[in-house]
C-alpha positions as CSV (number, residue, x, y, z in Angstrom):
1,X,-42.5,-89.8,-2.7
2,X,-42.7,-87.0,-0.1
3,X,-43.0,-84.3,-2.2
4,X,-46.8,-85.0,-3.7
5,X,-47.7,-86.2,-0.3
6,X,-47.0,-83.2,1.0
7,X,-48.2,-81.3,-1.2
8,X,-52.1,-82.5,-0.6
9,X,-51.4,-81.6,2.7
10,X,-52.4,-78.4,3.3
11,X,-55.7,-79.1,1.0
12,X,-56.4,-82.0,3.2
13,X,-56.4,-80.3,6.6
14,X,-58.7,-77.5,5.6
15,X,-61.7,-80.1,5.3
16,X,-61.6,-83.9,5.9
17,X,-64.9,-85.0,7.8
18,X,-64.4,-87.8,10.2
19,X,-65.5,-91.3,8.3
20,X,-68.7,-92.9,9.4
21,X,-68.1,-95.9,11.7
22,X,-64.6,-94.8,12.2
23,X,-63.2,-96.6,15.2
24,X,-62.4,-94.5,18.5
25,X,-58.4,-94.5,18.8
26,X,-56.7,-95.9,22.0
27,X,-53.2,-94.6,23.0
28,X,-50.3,-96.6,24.0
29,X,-46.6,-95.6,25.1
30,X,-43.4,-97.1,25.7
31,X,-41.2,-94.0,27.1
32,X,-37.8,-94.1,27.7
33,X,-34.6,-91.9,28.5
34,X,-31.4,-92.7,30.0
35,X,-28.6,-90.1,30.8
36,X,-25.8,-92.5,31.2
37,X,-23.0,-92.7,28.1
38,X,-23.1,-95.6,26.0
39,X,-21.8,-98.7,27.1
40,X,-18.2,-99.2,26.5
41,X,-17.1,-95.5,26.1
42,X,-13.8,-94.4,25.5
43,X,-14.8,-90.9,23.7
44,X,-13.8,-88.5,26.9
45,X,-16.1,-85.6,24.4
46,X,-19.1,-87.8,25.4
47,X,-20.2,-86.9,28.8
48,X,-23.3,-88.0,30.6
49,X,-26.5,-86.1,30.2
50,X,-28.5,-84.3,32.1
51,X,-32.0,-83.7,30.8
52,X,-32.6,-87.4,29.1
53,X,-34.8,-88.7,31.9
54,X,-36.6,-85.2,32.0
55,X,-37.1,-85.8,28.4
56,X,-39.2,-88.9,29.4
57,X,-41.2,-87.7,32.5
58,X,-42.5,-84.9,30.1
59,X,-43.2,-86.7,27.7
60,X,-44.9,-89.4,29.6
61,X,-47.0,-86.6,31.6
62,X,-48.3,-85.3,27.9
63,X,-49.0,-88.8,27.4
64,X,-50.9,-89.8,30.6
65,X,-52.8,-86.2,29.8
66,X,-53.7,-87.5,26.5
67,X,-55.2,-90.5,27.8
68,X,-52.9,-93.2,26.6
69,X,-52.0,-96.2,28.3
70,X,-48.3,-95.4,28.8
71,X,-45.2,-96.5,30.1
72,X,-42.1,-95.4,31.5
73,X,-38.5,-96.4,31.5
74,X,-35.8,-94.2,32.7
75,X,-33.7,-93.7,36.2
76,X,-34.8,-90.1,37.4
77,X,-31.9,-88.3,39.3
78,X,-32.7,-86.6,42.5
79,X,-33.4,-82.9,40.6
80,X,-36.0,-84.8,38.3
81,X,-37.3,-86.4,41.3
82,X,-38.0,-83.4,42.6
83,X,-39.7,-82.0,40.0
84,X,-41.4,-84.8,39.1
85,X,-42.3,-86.2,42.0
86,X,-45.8,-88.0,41.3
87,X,-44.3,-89.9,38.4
88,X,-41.0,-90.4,38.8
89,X,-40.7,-93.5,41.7
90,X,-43.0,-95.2,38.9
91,X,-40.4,-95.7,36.5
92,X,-38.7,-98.4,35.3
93,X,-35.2,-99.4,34.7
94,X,-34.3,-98.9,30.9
95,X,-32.8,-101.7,29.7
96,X,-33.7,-104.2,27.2
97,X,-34.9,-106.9,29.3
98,X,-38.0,-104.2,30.0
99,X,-38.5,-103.2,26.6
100,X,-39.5,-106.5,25.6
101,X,-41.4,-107.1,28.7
102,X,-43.4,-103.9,28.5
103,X,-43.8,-104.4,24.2
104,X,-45.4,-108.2,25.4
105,X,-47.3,-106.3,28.0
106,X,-48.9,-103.3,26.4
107,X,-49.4,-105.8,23.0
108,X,-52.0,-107.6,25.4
109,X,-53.4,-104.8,26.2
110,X,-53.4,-103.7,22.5
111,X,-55.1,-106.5,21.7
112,X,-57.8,-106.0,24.2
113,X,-58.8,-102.7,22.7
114,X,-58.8,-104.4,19.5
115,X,-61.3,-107.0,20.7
116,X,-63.5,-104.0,22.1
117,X,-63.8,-102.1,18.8
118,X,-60.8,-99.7,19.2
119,X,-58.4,-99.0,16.7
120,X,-54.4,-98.8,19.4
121,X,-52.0,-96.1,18.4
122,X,-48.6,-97.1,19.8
123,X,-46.2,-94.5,20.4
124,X,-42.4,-94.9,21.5
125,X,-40.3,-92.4,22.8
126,X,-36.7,-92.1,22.9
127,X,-34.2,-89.6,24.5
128,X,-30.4,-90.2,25.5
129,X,-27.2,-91.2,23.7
130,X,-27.1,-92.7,20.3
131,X,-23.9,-94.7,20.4
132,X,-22.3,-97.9,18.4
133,X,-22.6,-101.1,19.7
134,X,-19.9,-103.8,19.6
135,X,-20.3,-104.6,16.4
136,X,-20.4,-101.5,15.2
137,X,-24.0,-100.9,14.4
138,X,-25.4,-97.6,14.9
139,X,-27.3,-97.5,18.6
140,X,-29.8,-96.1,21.5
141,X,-27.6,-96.1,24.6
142,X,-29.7,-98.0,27.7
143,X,-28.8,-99.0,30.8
144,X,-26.6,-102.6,30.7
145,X,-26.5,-102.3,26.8
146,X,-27.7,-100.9,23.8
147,X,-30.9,-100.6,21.7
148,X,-29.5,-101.9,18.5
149,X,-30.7,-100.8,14.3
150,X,-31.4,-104.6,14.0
151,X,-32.7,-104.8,17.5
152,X,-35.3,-101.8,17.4
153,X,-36.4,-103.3,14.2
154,X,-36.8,-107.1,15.5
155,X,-37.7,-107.0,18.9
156,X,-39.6,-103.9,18.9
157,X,-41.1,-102.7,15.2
158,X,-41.5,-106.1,14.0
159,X,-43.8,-106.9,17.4
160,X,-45.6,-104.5,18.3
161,X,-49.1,-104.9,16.9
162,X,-50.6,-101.8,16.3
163,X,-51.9,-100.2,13.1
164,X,-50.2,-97.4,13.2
165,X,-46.5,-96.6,15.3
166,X,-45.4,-93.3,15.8
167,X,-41.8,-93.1,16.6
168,X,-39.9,-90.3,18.5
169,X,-35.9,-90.1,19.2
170,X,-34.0,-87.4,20.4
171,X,-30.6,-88.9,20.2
172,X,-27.2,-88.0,18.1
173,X,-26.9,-91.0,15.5
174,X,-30.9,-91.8,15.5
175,X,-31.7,-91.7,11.7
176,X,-28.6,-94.1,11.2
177,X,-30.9,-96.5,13.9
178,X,-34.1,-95.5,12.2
179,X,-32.9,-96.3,8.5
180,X,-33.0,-99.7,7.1
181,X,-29.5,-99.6,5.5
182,X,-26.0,-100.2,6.6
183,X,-24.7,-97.9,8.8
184,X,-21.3,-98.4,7.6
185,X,-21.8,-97.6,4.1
186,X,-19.7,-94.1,2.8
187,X,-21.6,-91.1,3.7
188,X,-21.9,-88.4,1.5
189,X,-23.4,-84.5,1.9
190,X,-27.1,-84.4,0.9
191,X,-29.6,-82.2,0.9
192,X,-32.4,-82.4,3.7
193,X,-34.6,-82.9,0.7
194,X,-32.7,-86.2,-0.3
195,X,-32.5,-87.3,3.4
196,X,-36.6,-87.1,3.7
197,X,-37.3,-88.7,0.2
198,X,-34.4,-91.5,1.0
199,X,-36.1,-92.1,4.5
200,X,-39.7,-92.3,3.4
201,X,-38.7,-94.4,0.6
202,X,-36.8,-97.0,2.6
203,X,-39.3,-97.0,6.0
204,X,-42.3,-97.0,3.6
205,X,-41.2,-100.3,2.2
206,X,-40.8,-102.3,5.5
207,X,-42.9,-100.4,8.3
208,X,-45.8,-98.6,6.1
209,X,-47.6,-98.1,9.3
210,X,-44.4,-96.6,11.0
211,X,-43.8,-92.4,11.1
212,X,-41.0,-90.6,13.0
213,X,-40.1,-87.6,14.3
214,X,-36.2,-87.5,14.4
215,X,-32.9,-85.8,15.1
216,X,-31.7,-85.6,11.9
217,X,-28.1,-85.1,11.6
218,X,-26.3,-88.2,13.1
219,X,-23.2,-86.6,13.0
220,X,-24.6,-83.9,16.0
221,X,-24.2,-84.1,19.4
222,X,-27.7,-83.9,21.5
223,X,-29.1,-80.5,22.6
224,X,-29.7,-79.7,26.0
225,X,-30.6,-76.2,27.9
226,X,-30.6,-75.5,31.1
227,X,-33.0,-72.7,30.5
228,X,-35.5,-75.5,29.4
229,X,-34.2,-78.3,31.6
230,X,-34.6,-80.6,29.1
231,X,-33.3,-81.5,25.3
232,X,-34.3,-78.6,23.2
233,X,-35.6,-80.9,20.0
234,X,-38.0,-82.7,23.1
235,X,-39.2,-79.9,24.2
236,X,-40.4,-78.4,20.8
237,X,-41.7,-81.8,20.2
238,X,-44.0,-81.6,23.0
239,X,-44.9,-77.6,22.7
240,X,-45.9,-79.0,18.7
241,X,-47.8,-81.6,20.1
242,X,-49.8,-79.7,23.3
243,X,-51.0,-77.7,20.2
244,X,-48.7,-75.1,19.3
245,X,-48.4,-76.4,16.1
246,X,-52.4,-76.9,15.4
247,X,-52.4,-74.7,12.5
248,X,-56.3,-75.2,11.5
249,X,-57.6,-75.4,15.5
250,X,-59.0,-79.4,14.7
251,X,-57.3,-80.2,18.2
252,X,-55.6,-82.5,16.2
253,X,-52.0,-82.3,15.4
254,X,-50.7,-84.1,12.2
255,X,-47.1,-85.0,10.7
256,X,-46.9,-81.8,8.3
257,X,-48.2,-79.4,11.2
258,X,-45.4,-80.7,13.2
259,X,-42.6,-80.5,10.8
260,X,-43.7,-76.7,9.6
261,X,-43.4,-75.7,13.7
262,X,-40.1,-77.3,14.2
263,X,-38.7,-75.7,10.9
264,X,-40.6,-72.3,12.6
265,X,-39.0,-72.8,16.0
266,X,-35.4,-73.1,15.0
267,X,-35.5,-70.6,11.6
268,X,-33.7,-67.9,13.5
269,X,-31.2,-69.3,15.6
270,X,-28.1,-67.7,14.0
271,X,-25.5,-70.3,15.2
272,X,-25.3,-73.9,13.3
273,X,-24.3,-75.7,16.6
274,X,-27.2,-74.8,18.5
275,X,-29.8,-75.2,15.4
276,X,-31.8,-78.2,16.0
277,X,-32.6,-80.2,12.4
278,X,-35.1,-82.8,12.2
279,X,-36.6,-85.8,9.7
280,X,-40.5,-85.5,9.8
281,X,-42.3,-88.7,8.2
282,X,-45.7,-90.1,8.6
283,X,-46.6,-93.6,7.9
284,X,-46.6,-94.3,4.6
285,X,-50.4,-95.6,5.2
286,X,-51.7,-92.8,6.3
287,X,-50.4,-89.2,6.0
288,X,-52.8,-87.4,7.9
289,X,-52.0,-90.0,11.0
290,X,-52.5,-87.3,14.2
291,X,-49.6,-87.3,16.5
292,X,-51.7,-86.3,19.3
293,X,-55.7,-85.2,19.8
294,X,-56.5,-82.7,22.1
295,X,-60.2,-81.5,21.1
296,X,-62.6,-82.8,23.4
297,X,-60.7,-84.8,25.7
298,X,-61.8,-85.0,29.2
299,X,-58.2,-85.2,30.7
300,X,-56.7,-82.1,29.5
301,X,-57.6,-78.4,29.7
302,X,-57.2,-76.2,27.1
303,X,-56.1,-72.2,26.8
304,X,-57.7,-70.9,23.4
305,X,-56.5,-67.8,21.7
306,X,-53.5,-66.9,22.3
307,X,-52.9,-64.0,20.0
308,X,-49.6,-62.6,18.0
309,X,-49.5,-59.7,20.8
310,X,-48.4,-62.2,23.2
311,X,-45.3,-62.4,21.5
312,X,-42.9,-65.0,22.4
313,X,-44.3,-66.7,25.0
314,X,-44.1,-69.6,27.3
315,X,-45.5,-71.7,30.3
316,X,-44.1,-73.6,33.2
317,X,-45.5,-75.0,36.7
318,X,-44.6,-73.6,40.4
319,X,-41.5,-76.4,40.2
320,X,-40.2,-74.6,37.1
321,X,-41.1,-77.5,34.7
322,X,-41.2,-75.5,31.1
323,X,-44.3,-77.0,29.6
324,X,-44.2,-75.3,26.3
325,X,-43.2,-72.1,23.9
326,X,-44.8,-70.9,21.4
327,X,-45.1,-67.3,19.3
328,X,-48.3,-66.8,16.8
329,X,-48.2,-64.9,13.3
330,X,-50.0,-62.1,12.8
331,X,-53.6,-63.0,12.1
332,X,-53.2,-66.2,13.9
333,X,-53.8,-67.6,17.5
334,X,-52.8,-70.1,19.3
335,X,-54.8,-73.3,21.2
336,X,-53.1,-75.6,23.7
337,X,-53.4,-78.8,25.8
338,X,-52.4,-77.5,29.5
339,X,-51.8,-80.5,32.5
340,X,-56.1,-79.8,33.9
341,X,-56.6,-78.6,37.9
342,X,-52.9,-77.1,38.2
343,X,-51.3,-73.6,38.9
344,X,-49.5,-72.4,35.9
345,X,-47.7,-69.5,34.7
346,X,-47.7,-68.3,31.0
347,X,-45.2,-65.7,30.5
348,X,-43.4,-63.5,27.5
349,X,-40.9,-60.7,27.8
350,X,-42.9,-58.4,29.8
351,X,-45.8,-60.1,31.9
352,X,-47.1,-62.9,33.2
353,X,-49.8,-64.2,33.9
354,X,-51.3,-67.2,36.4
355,X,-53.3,-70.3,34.8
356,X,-55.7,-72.7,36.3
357,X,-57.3,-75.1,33.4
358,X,-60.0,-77.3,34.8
359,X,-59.7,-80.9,33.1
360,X,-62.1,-81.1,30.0
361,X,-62.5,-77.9,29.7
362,X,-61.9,-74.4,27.6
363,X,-60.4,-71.0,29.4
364,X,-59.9,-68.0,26.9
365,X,-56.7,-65.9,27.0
366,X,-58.7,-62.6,27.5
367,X,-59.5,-64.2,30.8
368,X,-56.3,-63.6,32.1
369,X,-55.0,-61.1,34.4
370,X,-51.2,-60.4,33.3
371,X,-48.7,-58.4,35.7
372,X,-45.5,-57.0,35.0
373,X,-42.8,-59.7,35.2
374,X,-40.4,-59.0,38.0
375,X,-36.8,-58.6,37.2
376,X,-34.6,-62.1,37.7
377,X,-31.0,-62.2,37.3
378,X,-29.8,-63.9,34.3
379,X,-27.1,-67.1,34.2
380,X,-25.0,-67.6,31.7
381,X,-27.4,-68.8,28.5
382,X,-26.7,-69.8,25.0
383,X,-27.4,-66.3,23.5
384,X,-27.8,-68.3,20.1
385,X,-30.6,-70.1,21.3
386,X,-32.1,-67.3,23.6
387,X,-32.6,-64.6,20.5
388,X,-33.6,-67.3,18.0
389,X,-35.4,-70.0,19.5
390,X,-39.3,-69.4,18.8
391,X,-38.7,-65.8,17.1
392,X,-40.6,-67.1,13.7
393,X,-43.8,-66.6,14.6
394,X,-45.9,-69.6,13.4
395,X,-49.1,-70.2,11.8
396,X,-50.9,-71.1,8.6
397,X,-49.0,-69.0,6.2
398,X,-45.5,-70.4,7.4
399,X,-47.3,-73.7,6.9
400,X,-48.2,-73.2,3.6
401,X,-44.8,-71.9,2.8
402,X,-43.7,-75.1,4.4
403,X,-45.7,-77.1,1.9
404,X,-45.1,-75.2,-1.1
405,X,-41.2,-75.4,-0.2
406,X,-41.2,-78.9,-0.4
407,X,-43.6,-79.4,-3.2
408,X,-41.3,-77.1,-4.8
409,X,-38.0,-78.8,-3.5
410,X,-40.0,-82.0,-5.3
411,X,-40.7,-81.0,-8.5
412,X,-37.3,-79.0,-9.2
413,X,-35.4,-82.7,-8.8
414,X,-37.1,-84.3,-11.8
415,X,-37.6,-83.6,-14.9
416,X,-40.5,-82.0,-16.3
417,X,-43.0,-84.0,-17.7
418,X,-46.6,-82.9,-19.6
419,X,-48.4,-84.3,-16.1
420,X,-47.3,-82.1,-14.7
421,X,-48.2,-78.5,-16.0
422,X,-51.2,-78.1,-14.1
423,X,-49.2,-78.4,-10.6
424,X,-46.6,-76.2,-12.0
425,X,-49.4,-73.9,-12.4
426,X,-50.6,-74.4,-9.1
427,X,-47.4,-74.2,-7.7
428,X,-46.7,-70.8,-9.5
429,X,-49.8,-69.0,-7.7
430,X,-49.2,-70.4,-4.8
431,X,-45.7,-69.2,-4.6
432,X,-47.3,-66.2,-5.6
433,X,-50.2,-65.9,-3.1
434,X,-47.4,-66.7,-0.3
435,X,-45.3,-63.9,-1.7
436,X,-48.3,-61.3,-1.6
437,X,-49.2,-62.5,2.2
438,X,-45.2,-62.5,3.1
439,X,-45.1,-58.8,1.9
440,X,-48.1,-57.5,3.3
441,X,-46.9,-59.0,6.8
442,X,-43.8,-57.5,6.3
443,X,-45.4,-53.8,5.4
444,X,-47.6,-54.2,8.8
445,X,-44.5,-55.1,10.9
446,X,-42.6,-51.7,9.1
447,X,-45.5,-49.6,10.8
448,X,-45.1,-51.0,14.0
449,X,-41.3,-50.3,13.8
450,X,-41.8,-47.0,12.9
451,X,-44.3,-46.5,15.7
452,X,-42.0,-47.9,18.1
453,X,-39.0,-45.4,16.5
454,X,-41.4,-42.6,17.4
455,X,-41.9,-44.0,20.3
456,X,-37.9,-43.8,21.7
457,X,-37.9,-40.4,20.4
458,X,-40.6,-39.0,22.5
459,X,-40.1,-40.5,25.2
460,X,-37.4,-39.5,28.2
461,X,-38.3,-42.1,30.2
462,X,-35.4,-44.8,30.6
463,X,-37.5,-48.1,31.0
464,X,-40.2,-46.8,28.1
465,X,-37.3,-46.0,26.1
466,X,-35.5,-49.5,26.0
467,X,-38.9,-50.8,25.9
468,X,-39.7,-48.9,22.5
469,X,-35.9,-49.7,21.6
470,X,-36.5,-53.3,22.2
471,X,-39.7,-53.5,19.9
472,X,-37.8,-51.2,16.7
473,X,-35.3,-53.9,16.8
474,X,-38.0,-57.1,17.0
475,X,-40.2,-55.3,14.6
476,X,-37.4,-54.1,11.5
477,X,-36.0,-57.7,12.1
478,X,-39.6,-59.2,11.1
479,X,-40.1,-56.7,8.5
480,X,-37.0,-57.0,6.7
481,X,-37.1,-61.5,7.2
482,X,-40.8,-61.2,5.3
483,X,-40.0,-59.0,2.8
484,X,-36.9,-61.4,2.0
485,X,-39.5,-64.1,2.2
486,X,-41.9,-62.3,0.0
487,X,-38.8,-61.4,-2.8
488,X,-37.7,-65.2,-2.7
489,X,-41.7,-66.6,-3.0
490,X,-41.9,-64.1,-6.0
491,X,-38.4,-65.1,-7.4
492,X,-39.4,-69.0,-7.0
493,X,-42.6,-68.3,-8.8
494,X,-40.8,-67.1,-11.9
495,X,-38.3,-69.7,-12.4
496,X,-41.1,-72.5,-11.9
497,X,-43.2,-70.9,-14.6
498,X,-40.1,-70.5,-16.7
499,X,-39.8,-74.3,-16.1
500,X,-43.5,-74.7,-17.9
């Protein structure tokens, strides 16, 4: 079951020692995205995308940076070409004929590693339509066809041969292709709860060595963003994995971390239709499976300490290319893979700031000479997604609230039993401990709001005085969403011990 799983999470990341004679990983990748609408369309509401073959180049780039052993799939258009335009002639077509090509391919290569003491991690990527296929089955729209349920479990899962396979789609319908079950079955409302525990129960049983990262309502459309230039679930993927969610600075980045960032990065967006859901799982074999490594690799750079007074902040390249977002809690700071030997710009409301990582390498944040952003005009943006994309600031106490919710979320669907007192205990003070933390935060986020009140009113200065306006608003927001957080920890705590 999820909920014990992740409920040893948080325990397990503050101290696991690497095991003696461990083999050194070796990463592989299959990467693909496609724009183009499923095969067979009639639906005029289901237009081409945009961003699907951006998806992939990202994606890939993070992966080449990582040192994997990846490949690519997709048919850039001539903006991605342009922004892309070291990786992009590379690709190859997406269609099924190359899927099985490339899984016979990099399975050879797999094996070699094996032969040479390493243990292959294969990773495959998806971004595009989900769709149905002829028979009806849900599917991954490729070029000339479809990537099938039954096909993505027979002619890819059940060959590649690797110990562990991590599994990323960003696709409308992509549980229904990840799920062992049929797809035509009566679908009821459940809770996300239900959806995870259904999922890990059902993958767990046929691909224990198989996690995903998901889209999780197959009922949405896909997210794209011109502001990102790519699919909004993708891009806080990769953000997550360049670091952003590293809550315990390993340089790793496990299953939990992840999910706890992408439940951080869309909290706050106020409308339903741009909220982006996802379905976090890691193999049932291994929980604490990394999605990516970035320690002490010698073919990234990395920025260290990024602190809560950036704010919201992110970084892109000269060509535009957003690389990632990310927004630290107070207390906290922030570590991140960067692409090594390249011009960069890290930004937040105010300034910016130019960034040159050398590959292998550490630069510090305080190393960086920030100036005030110019002005740019503004197209028209989804305001839902601009004012609540990345405003929870995330770091280990959202994680631990994270992992208390769903150990809670756990333990409230079964009855009680005398087992288990002590982690109703435990789950009671930690409820408690979160509650204390969420309402201290929110008492140091008051003062700053009241400094930045006394701050419009002494000022007569226009810019100083939307500036301080600016930072009430921000600040009382955070204020008023910990103490909330704080109330509800407390409340939670009380009705789990009345539950003893």
């Amino acid at each position: 079951m999820i909920g014990p799983t992740f409920s040893l999470l948080l325990l397990g990341l503050a101290a696991r020692p690497a095991a003696a004679g461990e083999p050194v990983e070796k990463n592989f990748a299959l990467v693909i995205g496609y724009n183009g609408q499923p095969p067979g369309t009639t639906d005029e509401s289901i237009q081409p995308l945009r961003y699907a073959d951006d998806d992939a180049l990202a994606f890939f780039a993070l992966q080449k940076e990582l040192g994997a052993d990846a490949v690519l799939l997709t048919v850039a258009d001539a903006e991605t070409r342009r922004r892309y335009p070291l990786t992009s002639d590379s690709a190859r077509p997406p269609t099924m004929d190359e899927i099985s090509r490339n899984i016979d391919a990099l399975n050879a290569r797999m094996d070699a590693a094996s032969r040479q003491g390493m243990a292959p991690v294969f990773t495959l990527f998806y971004s595009g339509h989900g769709a149905r296929d002829p028979k009806g089955e849900a599917a991954l729209a490729l070029l000339e066809g479809t990537l099938s349920q039954s096909a993505l479990h027979q002619q890819v899962l059940d060959r590649i041969r690797s110990q562990v396979v991590h599994l990323i789609i960003d696709a409308c319908h992509a549980e229904a292709v990840v799920r062992p079950r049929d797809v035509e079955a009566k679908t009821v409302e459940i809770r996300p709860q239900d959806l995870v525990e259904h999922l890990s129960r059902a993958s767990a049983a046929r691909y224990p060595n198989v996690g995903f990262v998901i889209a999780s309502s197959s009922g949405a459309s896909t997210h794209e963003w011109d502001l990102y230039q790519s699919g909004v679930f993708t891009h806080e993927v990769i953000s997550g994995l360049r670091g952003v969610a590293d809550v315990n600075h390993d340089g790793r980045v496990e299953y939990g971390e992840l999910g706890a960032f992408l439940m951080a990065a869309n909290r706050e967006v106020v409308d339903p239709r741009a909220r982006v859901s996802s379905v976090v799982q890691p193999p049932a074999q291994g929980a604490h499976r990394a999605l990516s490594r970035l320690g002490s690799l010698s073919t990234i750079g990395r920025l260290t300490g990024i602190p809560p007074a950036a704010g919201r902040f992110f970084i892109e390249d000269r060509r535009g290319n957003r690389i990632l977002d990310g927004h630290a809690e107070p207390g906290f700071s922030i570590s991140v893979g960067l692409p090594p030997d390249e011009l960069l710009f890290l930004r937040n409301r105010d300034e910016e700031a130019e960034v040159t990582v050398k590959a292998g390498t550490e630069t510090q944040f305080g190393a960086l000479a920030f100036n005030p952003r110019p002005l740019r005009p503004r197209g028209a943006m989804d305001t839902s997604l601009r004012e609540g994309l990345f405003l929870m600031p995330f770091g280990p106490a959202y994680y631990s609230g994270y992992v208390d919710q769903l150990e809670s979320g756990g333990e409230l669907s079964r009855a009680p039993s005398p087992a288990s007192t002590s982690t109703n205990r435990g789950t009671v003070w930690a409820l408690r401990g979160g509650s204390a933390a969420l309402l201290a935060t929110s008492a140091v986020f008051g003062a700053l709001a009241w400094d930045a009140h006394r701050d419009f009113e002494n000022t007569t200065y226009q810019k100083q005085s939307a500036e301080a306006a600016d930072r009430y608003k921000l600040d009382t927001t955070l204020a008023i969403t910990f103490a909330i957080s704080g109330l509800a920890c407390a409340a939670a705590s009380y009705l789990v011990e009345l539950r003893k």
